[in-house]
VMD Tcl script that draws the C-alpha trace (Angstrom):
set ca {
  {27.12 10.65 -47.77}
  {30.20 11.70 -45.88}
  {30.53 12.36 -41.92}
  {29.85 15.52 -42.51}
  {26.55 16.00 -44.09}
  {23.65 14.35 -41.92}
  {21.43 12.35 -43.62}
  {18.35 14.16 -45.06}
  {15.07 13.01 -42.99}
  {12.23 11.91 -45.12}
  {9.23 14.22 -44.86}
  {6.89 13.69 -42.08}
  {9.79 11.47 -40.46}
  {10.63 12.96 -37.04}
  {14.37 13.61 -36.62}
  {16.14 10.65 -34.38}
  {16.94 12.77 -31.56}
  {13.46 13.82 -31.55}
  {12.40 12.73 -27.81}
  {8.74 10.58 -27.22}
  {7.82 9.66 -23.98}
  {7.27 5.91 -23.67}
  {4.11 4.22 -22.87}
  {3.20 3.29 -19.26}
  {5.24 0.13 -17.95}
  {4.47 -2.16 -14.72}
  {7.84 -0.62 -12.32}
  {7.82 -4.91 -11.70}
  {7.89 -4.05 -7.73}
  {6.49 -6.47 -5.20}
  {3.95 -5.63 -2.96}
  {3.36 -7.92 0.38}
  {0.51 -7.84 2.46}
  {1.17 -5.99 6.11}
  {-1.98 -7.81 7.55}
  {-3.63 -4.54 8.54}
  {-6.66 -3.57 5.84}
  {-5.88 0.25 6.19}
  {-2.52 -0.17 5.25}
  {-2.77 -2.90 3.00}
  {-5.50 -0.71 1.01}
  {-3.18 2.33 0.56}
  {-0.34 0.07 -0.85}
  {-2.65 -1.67 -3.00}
  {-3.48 1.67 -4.76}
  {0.79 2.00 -5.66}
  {-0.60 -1.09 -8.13}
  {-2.30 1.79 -10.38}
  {1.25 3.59 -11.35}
  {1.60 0.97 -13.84}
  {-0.84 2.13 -16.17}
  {-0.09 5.72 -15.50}
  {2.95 7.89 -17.18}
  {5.35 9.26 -14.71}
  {3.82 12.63 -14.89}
  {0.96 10.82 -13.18}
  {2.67 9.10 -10.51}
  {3.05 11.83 -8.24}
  {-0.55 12.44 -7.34}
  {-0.93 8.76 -6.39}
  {2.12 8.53 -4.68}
  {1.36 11.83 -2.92}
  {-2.55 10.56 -1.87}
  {-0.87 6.93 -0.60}
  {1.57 8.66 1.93}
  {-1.37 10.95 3.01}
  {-2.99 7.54 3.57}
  {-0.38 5.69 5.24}
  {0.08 8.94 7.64}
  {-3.18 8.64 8.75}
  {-3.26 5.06 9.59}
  {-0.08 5.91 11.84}
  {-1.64 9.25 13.27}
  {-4.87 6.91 14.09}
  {-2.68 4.29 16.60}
  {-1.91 7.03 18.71}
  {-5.29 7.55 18.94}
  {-7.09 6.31 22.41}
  {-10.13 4.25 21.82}
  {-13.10 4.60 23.64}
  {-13.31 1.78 26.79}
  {-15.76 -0.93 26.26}
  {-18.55 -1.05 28.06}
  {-17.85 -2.75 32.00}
  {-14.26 -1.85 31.20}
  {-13.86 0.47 33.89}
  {-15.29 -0.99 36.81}
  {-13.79 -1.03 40.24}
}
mol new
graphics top color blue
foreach p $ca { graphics top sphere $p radius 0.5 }
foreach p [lrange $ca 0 end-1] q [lrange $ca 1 end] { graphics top cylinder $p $q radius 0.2 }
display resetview
């Protein structure tokens, strides 16, 4: 056929420009340990983004910086003394 006339699609075929979303793909990004277990536990959940479609990576991403926030909001937290710690 000529330039002008698109080739007919065979029926059931889905036209080429038709768009569908890929499958799930590891992103291939390194993740080192921080050597504290809070932190290291939120990061280890980014792992599960691999297996989800993008549409699904925001609620993990979203519930690991939650996570993170509160293991920085917790160091400015005072701990209780020890006992004997305050004697004079």
């Amino acid at each position: 056929m000529n330039d002008a006339m698109p080739e007919p699609v065979p029926a059931g075929a889905a036209p080429q420009d038709a768009h569908e979303p890929s499958a799930p793909a590891p992103l291939g990004v390194a993740r080192e340990l921080t050597g504290h277990p809070g932190v290291d536990g939120h990061l280890a959940r980014l792992a599960e983004v691999d297996d989800l479609p993008a549409d699904g990576h925001l609620e993990v991403y979203e519930d690991v910086h939650r996570g993170l926030r509160a293991e920085l909001t917790s160091l400015d937290a005072h701990p209780a003394p020890r006992p004997n710690e305050n004697r004079s």
